[in-house]
N, C-alpha and C positions, 0 to 999 in steps of 0.2 A: 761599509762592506758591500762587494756587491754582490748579485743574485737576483734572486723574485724576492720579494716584498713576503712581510706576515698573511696569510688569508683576513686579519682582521686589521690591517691598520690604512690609514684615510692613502692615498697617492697625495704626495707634494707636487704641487705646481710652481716651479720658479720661476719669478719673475724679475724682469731684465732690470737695472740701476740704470741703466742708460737709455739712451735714444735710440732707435733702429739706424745703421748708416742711412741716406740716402744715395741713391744713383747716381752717375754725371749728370743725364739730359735732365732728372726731375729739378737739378738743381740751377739748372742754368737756363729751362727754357722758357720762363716768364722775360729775363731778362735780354733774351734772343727776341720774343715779341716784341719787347716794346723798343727794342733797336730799330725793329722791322718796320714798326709802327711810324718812327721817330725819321726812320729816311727814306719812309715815302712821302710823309710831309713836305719833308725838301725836297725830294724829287717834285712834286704837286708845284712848289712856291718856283722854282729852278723851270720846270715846264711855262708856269704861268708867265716867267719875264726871264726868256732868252738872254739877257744881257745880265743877268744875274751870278755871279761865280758862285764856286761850291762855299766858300768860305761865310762870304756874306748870308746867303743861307741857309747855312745853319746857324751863322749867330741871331740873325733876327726871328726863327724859330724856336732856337733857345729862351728869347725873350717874350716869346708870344704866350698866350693863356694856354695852348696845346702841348708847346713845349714844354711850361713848367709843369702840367698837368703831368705829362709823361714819365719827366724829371721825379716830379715826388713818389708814384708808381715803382719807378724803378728804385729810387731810395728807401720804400718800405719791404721792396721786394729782398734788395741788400743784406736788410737789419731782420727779417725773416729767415734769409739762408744764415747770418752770423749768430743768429737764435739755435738752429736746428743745430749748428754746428758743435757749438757751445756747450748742446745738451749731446752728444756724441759723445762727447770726452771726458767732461764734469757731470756726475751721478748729483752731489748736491744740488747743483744748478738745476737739473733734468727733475729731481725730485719736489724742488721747490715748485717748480713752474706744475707740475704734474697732480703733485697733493694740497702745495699753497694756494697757488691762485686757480686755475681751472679747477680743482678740486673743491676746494670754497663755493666758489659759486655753483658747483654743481648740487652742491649740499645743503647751501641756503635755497634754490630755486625748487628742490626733491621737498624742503619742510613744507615753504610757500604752495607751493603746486602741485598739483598731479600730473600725472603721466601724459593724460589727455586734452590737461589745459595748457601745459607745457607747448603741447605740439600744437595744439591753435592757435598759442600767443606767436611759437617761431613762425608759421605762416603770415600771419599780420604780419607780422613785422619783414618778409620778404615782401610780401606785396605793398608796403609803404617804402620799401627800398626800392622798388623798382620801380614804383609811380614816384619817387622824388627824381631817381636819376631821367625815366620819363620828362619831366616837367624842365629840368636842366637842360635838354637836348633840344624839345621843342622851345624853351625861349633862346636858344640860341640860334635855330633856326630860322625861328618868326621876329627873330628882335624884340623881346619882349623878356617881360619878367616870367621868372616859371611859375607863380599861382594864376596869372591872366592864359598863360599857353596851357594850363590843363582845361580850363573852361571853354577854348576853344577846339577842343578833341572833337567836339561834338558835330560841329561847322564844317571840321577837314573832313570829318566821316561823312557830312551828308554831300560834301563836294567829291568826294572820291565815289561817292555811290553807283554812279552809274558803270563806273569800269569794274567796279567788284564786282558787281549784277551780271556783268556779260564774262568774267571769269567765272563766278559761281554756276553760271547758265552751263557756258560751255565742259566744266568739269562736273554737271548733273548730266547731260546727254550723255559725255565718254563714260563716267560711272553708271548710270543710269542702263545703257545698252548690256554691259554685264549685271549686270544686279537682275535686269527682267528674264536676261536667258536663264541664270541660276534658279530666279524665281520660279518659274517655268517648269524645268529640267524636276522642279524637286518637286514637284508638284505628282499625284497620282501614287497607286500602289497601296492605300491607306482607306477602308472601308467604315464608317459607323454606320453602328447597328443599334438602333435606339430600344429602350425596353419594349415596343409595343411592336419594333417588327420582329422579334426574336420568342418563335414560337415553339421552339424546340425544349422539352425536358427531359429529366432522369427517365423517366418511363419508356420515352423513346430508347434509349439506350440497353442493347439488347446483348446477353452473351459476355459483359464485361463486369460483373458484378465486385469482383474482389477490386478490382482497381475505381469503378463507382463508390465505394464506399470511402476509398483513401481519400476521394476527390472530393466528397460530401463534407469530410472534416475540416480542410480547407476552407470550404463554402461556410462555415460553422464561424470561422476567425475572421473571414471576411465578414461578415454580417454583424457579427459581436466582437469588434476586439479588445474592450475592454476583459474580458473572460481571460486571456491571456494578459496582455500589457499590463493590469495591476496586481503581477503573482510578479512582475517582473521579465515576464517574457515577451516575445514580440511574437507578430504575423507572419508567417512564411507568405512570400513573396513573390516566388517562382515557381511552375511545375513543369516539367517536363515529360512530356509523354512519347513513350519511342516505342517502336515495333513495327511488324511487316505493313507494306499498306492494305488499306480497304479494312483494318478493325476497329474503325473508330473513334478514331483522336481527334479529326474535326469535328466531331458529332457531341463528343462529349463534353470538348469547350464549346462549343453552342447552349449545351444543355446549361450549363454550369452559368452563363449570361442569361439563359430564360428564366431559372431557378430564383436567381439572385435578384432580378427585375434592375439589373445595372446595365450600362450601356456594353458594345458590342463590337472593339476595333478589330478588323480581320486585317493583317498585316499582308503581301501578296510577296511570293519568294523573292519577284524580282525588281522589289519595289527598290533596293539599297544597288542594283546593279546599274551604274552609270556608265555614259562615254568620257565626262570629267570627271579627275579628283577633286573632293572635296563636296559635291554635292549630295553625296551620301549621308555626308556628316550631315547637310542643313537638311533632310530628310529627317535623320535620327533626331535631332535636337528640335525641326519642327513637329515630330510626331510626341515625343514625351510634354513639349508644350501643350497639346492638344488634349495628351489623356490626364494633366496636371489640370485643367479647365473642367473635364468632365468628372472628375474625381470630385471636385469642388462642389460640383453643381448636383449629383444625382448620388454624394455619398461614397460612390467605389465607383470604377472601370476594369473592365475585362477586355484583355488586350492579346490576341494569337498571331504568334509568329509559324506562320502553317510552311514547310521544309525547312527546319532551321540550318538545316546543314548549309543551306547558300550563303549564311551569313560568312562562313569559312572560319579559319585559322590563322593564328601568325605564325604557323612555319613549327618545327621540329621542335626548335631549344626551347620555346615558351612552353612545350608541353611534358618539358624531362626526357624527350629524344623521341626522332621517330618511332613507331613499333612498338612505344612502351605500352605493356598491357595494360589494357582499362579494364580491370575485373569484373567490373560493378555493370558489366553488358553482355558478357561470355556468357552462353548455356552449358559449360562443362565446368567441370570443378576449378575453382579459382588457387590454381596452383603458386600464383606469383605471390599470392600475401604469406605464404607461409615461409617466403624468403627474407633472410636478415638485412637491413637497409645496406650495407654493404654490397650485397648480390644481387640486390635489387639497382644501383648504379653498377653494375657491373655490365648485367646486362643491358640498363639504357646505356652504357656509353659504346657499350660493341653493336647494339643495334644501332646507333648515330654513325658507323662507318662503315653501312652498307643500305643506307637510303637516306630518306630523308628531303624536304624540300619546303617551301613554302606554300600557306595554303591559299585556297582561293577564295573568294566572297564578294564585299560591294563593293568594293577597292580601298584603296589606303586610307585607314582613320576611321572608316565606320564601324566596325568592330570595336576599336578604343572608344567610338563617344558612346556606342551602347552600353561598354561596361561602365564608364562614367557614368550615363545616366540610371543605370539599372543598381548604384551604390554610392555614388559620388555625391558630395554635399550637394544640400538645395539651400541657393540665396533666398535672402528676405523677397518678397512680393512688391510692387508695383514701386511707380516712379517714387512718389513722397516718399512713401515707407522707407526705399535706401537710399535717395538722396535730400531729400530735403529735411529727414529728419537729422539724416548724420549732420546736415551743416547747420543746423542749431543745439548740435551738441545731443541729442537724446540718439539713445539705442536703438535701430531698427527692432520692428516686432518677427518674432523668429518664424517661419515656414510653417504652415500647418503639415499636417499629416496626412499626407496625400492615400489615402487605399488604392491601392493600384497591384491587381492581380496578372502576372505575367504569366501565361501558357504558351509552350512551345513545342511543335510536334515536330517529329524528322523518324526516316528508317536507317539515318547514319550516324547513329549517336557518338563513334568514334571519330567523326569528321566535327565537332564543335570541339571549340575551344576550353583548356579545361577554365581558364581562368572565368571562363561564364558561368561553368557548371559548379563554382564553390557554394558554400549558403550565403546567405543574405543575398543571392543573384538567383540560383536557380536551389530553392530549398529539399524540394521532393524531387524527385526520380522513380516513374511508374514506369515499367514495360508493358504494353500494352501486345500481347498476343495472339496466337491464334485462338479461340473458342474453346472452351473443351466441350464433351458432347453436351451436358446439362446445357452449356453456353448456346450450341447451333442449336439442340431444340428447342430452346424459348425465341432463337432468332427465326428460325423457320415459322413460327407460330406465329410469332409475331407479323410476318408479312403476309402468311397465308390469313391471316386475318381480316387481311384490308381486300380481297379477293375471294371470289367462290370458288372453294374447292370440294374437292370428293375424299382428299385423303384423312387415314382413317391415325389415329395416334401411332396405333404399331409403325405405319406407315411414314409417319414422320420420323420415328425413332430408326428406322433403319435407313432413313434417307440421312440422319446425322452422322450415320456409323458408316456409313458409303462416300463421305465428306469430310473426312477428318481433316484436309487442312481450309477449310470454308472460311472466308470470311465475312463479314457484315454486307459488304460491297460486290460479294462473290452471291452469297446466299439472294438478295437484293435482286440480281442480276437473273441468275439461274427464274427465279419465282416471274418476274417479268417473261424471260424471254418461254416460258410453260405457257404464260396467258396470250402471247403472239400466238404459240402454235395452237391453244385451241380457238381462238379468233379465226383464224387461219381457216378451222377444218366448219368454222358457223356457229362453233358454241361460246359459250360465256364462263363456264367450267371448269376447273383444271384439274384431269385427273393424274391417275399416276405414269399414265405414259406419257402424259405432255412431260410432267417434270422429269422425267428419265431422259426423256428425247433432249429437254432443255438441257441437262447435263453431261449428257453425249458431245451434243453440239459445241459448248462449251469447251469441253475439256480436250476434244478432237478436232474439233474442228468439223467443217463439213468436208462428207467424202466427195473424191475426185470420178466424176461420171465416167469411170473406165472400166474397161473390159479387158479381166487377163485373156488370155490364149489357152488352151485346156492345159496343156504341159506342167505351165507355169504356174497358173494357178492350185493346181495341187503341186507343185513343189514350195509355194508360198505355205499352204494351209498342214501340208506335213511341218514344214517348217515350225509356227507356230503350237501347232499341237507338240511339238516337240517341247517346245519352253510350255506351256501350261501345263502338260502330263511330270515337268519333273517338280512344277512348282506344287504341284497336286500331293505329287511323293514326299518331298522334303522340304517344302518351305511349312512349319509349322506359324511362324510368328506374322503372316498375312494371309490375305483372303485373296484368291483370283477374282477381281472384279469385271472385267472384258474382256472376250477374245473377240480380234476381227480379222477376215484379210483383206477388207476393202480397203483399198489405197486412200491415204493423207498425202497434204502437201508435204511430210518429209517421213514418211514410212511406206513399207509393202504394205505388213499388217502389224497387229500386235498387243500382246498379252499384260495386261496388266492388272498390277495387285495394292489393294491397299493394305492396315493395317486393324482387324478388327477390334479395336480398342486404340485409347492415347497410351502413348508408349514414349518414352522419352530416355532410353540406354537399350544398346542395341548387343548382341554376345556375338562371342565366336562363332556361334554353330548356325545364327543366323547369317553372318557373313558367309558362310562355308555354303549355309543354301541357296545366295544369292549366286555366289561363283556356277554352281551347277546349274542353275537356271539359266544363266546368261551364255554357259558352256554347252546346253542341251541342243541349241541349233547347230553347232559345228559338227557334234558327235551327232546328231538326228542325221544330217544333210552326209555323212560321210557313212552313216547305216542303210540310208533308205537308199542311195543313190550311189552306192558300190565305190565308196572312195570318192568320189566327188562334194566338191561343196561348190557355194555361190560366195558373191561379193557383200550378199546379205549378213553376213554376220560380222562385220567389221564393227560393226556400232557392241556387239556384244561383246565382241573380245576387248575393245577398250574400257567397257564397264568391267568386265571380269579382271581384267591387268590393274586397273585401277585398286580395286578393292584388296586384291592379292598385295600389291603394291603397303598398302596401307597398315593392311595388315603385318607383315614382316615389316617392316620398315617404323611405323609410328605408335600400333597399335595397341604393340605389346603383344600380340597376336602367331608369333612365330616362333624363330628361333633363337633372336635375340633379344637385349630389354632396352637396350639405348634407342634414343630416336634417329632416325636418320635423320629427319630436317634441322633437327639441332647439331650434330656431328658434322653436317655437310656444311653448314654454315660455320660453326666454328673453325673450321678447316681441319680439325682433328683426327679424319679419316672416316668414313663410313663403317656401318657393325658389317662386318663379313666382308670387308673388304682388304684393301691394304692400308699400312698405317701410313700419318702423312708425310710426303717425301721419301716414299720407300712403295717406288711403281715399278719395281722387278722383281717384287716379290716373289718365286714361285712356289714358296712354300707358305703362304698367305690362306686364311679362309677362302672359300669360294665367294665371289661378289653377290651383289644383293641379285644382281638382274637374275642369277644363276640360279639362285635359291625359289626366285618365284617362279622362273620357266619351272622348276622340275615342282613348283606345287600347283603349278596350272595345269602339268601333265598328269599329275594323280589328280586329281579331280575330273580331268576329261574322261580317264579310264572306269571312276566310279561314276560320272553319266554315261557314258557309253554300256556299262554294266546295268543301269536301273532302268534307261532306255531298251534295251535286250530285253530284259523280263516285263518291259510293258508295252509290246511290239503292238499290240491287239488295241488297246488303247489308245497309242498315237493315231492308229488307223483309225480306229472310229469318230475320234474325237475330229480326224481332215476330214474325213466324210461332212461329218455333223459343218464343220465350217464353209464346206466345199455347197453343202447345201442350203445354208440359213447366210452365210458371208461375216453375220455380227452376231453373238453368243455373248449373254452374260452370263457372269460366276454361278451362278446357281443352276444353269441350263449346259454349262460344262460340264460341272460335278454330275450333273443329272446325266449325261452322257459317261462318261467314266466310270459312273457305278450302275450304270444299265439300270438308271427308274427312271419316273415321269418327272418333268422336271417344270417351271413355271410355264416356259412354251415349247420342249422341244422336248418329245417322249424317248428317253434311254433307254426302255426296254427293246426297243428293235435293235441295239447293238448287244443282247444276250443271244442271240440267232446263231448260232455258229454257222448255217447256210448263209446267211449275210453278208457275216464278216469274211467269208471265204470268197465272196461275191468281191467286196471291198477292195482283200488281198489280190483279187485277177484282176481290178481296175489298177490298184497298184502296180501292178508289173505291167500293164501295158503302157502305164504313164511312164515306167523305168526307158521300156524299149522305147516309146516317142522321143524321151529324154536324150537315148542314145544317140537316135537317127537324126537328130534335130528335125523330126518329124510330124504329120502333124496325130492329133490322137484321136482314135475313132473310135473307141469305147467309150460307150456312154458312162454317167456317173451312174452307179447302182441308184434305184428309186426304192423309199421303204416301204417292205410290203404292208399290204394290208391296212393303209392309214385310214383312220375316219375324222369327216370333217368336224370342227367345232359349231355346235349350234346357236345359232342367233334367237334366240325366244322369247316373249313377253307373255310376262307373267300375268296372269287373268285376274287378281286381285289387285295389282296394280297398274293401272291403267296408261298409257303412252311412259311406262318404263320398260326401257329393253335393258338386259343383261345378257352377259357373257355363260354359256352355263356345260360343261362338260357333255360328252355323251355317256350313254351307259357302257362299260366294258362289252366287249362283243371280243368273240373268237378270231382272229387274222385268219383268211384263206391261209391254208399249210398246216394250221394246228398247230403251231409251234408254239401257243399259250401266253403268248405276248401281250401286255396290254395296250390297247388303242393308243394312240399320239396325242399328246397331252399339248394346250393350247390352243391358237388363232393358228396355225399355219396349212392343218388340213393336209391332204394328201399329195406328196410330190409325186407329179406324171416324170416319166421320165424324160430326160433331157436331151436332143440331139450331140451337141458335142461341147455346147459352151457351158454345162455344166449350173442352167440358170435357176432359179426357184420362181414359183409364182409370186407375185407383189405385196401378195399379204406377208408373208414370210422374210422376203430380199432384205427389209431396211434392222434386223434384229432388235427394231423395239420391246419392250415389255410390262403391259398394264398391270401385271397381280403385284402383288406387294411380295418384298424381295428383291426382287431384281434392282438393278445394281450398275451402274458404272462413270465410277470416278477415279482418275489417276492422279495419283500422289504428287506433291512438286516434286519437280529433280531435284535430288540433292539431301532432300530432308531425313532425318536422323540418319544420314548415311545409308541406305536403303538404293540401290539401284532402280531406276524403274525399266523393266524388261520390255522392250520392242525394238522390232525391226526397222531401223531405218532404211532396209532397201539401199545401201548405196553399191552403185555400180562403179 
């Protein structure tokens, strides 16, 4: 009957009663050889005596030892095809010859022998077949019998020696000249590091403590692997450490070699990048030889492949398609596991047909022998062991157990190959990130350690909270370049304004030694005061960290914020106060300056478009819930657009671009409104910049809320004579604006300033301090308190609007002060400044 089978019964396999046909040629072409064979003889004898006819020979070829030789050849060959044939057609016959006789003997020789004696008797016995037909050929060559012509092998070989020698010669030069360049070529890129020069441990390793300890347990199985292998488990093998640079992943695998007191391969990115294929390969396969030696020798090797991304990829399909999400590295919710394997090839095969390519690394084949060597069987060891024992018959001894710990570090963990990243190749998978604050305080400590400093804990604790994306290599850096600049000024010390300056310099860059024009420069500093007065009002979820208007290599000036706490989800109503912040210089510049703006805010309205963008479109954040990136890509139509293949819509939603024009424009109208009611404040606060140039966050604030602040006293903008002072340089700077003129009003000078005292204390001897003066009344009586800080009293200024030089560069020694700029980019956070372009 037919159908499927029971779930429970065996499959039959039938098998043939007969012979398989053979082919034409398989059947006819031994006896085509030996035609061929047979008339070139007589062509050979016919050549050799001209006067020879075809007839004659062949008969006396026929007669000769070659011809009959050929003759009985072809007559076994004969009675071979009338064999195969026989069994074609007759099943008994095929059976007999199949189960009777070959089958017999295979049966008696299975009792007789084993498997493996079997195969070394058929070998003798080929090499006794081919040394008899040997011995037959040379005595008929030498004229001799064939047992005297094998005793003479020996004699031919040493009379042929010398032509061998200059063939072997000559084919050692042409082999030889490639073998040295390969040699060569694969040479370099491969570092040991023996236990006595690898100084580095865990202690060193600062700020990474959750992922130090994953890496300790590791170091636990390397050291004892018996603890695992006799419960039945094995040593993890591989780790992988990924994340931004400069947090310490070559640091860690250092430590992890100094720990362990095992030796210390440093792999180098572009040790696998050749001009030939193939040499990659003899790199890979000579480097695992080398850490298979020192595994031997010293117990374990630790071996770091430092950017493993260069190693590359094989391309799209080995990885399930391009684009396909790698969860297991995303910082947002891992939305793609929650999908049915179904829809999960759904998506890789529509993201395969819209990129996609092959990847890069050390070119063809080194990727495959890494993953060979990093899982691939390991043969028996040394020459005897596999061959001289197999050929007396005993079993090589099997491989010992190499400990060999692989580490590998990269910042593109979705650029390697998955088939690397399975277990038994690469076991663990640590991200290695930014700090948290616990993390930079111990790393700050840690370096100001090795250095004298003055700073006080508070002091380090708010330099980690002013640094929130620091890293090892960052913090490192900063801590060095504080001790240049007190070097610099003749001391050995480093207080808190070196490291402010050092993070200034850092994070800014150094300013460009230019001088605005009066006009412009308060149209810069209104500018800015415009973005910090709104970040002041409605960014609750950061802190203003800098204001400046001293020009960078790619800004006028500019305001920025960090985040006073790690924060790691960002809401609505902080996007919404980014838009207003980034939107405050277009509405400032269009209030202060009667409908006018500059080319300055172009860098802001691309942050503000961006985020608006994102918001309606990805965010969930608007007015639709679908994504746009996924809708625009499926081709399914955009949310609020038209649907696809239906672009005449005109009874269709309004499109997306439409939706966020009109929510860029309420937003501009509520900074325009919040700007309005803090007219007083934008002013004071360009003054304050018009006079100091650089302002940190605390010295801002201290300006907005009219108090004393770390260097720049806010109570002089509670003055209402002042600020009225301010407002008239204002409007003059309007009218210069107008006339393209130049401006002659000076900047308002604050009244009544007293200087900061330089003092030394009489108990303490060759120590000076910084020390306030006592509150004193301002000429005017306006009840102000004195000017808080180093900056002392501004004379007033002719027209450039300059400060004395204690004041100009807006450094700040007290604790507090502040200024670090966030990366771009990071938790989606705009970072607000002016890039000035024209």
């Amino acid at each position: 009957m037919e159908g499927l089978r029971p779930p429970d019964e065996v499959p039959v396999v039938s098998e043939r009663v007969t012979r398989k046909r053979l082919p034409l040629w398989d059947r006819v072409k031994f006896l085509l050889l030996f035609a061929v064979a047979f008339f070139a003889l007589v062509w050979t004898d016919m050549a050799d005596n001209p006067l020879l006819p075809f007839q004659d020979a062949m008969y006396e070829r026929l007669h000769s030892g070659s011809g009959i030789a050929i003759g009985v050849l072809a007559g076994l060959e004969v009675l071979r095809q009338i064999h195969y044939l026989i069994s074609e057609h007759s099943a008994w016959y095929h059976r007999l010859w199949t189960h009777g006789v070959f089958g017999g003997v295979e049966r008696v020789t299975h009792r007789l022998f084993s498997d493996w004696t079997r195969f070394r008797l058929a070998r003798v016995f080929k090499w006794l077949l081919f040394l008899t037909l040997l011995a037959v050929v040379l005595g008929s060559v030498l004229d001799t019998s064939p047992a005297l012509a094998i005793f003479q092998i020996p004699a031919l070989l040493w009379s042929a020696a010398p032509m061998f020698l200059q063939v072997i010669f000559i084919l050692f030069i042409a082999v030889g000249q490639f073998a040295a360049i390969f040699w060569f070529l694969s040479r370099g890129g491969v570092e040991v590091y023996y236990p006595d020069d690898v100084k580095t441990r865990f202690t060193d390793v600062w700020g990474q403590d959750h992922v130090l300890e994953r890496v300790k347990e590791n170091i636990v199985y390397l050291e004892r692997p018996e603890a695992i292998e006799t419960r039945g488990g094995y040593v993890p093998g591989g780790i992988l450490l990924w994340g931004p640079p400069g947090t310490g992943k070559t640091l860690m695998a250092e430590a992890v070699a100094g720990e362990t007191g095992r030796p210390y391969v440093f792999v180098d990115p572009g040790a696998f990048i050749n001009m030939f294929f193939g040499v990659g390969v003899l790199k890979v396969k000579g480097l695992f030889r080398k850490l298979r030696k020192l595994a031997l020798r010293y117990g374990g090797v630790i071996v770091f492949f430092d950017e493993a991304d260069s190693l590359g990829n094989r391309g799209a399909l080995a990885q399930g398609g391009p684009g396909f999400p790698r969860g297991a590295f995303g910082d947002a919710c891992h939305g793609f596991t929650y999908l049915s394997d179904q829809s999960r090839w759904e998506l890789a095969r529509e993201s395969m047909m819209y990129g996609g390519g092959m990847g890069g690394g050390g070119g063809m084949g080194t990727l495959e022998a890494l993953l060979t060597e990093l899982s691939g069987l390991k043969k028996p060891r040394g020459f005897i062991n596999r061959h001289v024992r197999r050929a007396l018959g005993m079993r090589p001894k099997p491989p010992p157990k190499y400990r060999i710990l692989v580490m590998m570090a990269t910042n593109l963990p979705e650029a390697l190959d998955e088939a690397l990243l399975r277990p038994g190749r690469i076991d663990r998978i640590y991200k290695v990130g930014y700090p948290s604050k616990a993390g930079r305080v111990r790393t700050y400590q840690g370096y100001l350690e090795k250095v004298k400093h003055e700073l006080t804990e508070e002091q380090v604790d708010k330099l980690a909270t002013i640094t929130p994306y620091a890293t090892g290599a960052t913090i490192k850096d900063m801590v060095n370049e504080a001790l240049i600049t007190a070097i610099r000024d003749d001391r050995d010390t480093i207080t808190w304004r070196d490291i402010i300056k050092a993070k200034q310099l850092k994070e800014l860059g150094p300013a460009e030694n230019v001088e605005y024009i009066e006009r412009e420069r308060h149209a810069v500093a209104v500018h800015e005061a415009c973005h910090a007065v709104m970040a002041y009002r409605t960014r609750q979820h950061m802190e203003i960290d800098i204001a400046t208007i001293e020009k960078g290599s790619g800004y006028l000036g500019m305001v920025a914020s960090i985040p006073p706490e790690d924060q790691f989800t960002t809401w609505r109503s902080h996007y919404e106060s980014d838009i207003l912040v980034s939107l405050a210089s277009l509405a400032g510049e269009r209030m202060f300056f009667d409908g006018d703006s500059s080319s300055g805010v172009s860098g802001d309205l691309e942050s503000a478009t961006a985020v608006a963008t994102n918001m309606e479109g990805v965010w969930g954040m608007g007015s639709t819930v679908s994504s746009y990136a996924t809708s625009a890509r499926l081709g399914v139509g955009t949310p609020g657009g038209p649907a696809k293949g239906d672009k005449n819509d005109l009874s269709a939603r309004r499109a997306l671009a439409d939706r966020i024009e009109d929510n860029l424009s309420a937003m501009l109208e509520r900074a325009v409104t919040i700007l309005k009611e803090n007219r007083r404040e934008v002013l004071a606060l360009a003054h304050a910049l018009e006079t100091h140039k650089t302002l940190t966050g605390e010295d801002v604030i201290a300006v907005l809320e009219a108090r004393p602040g770390p260097l720049v006293d806010g109570t002089v903008y509670a003055d209402d004579r002042f600020i009225a002072e301010v407002e008239s340089y204002h409007r003059a700077a309007l009218a210069a604006h107008r006339g393209h003129s130049r401006l002659v009003t000076a900047l308002p000078a604050r009244p009544g300033a007293a200087p900061v005292v330089l003092e030394t204390v009489a108990d303490l001897p060759g120590n000076e301090i910084w020390r306030r003066p006592d509150p004193i009344d301002p000429p005017g009586g306006n009840g102000s308190a004195p000017p808080a800080g180093r900056n002392g009293s501004t004379p007033p200024s002719a027209d450039n609007g300059s400060t004395p030089p204690a004041a100009d560069n807006g450094s700040a020694p007290p604790p507090g002060d502040d200024g670090s700029v966030p990366p771009p980019g990071d938790n989606g956070i705009p970072q607000q400044r002016d890039p000035g372009q024209s």
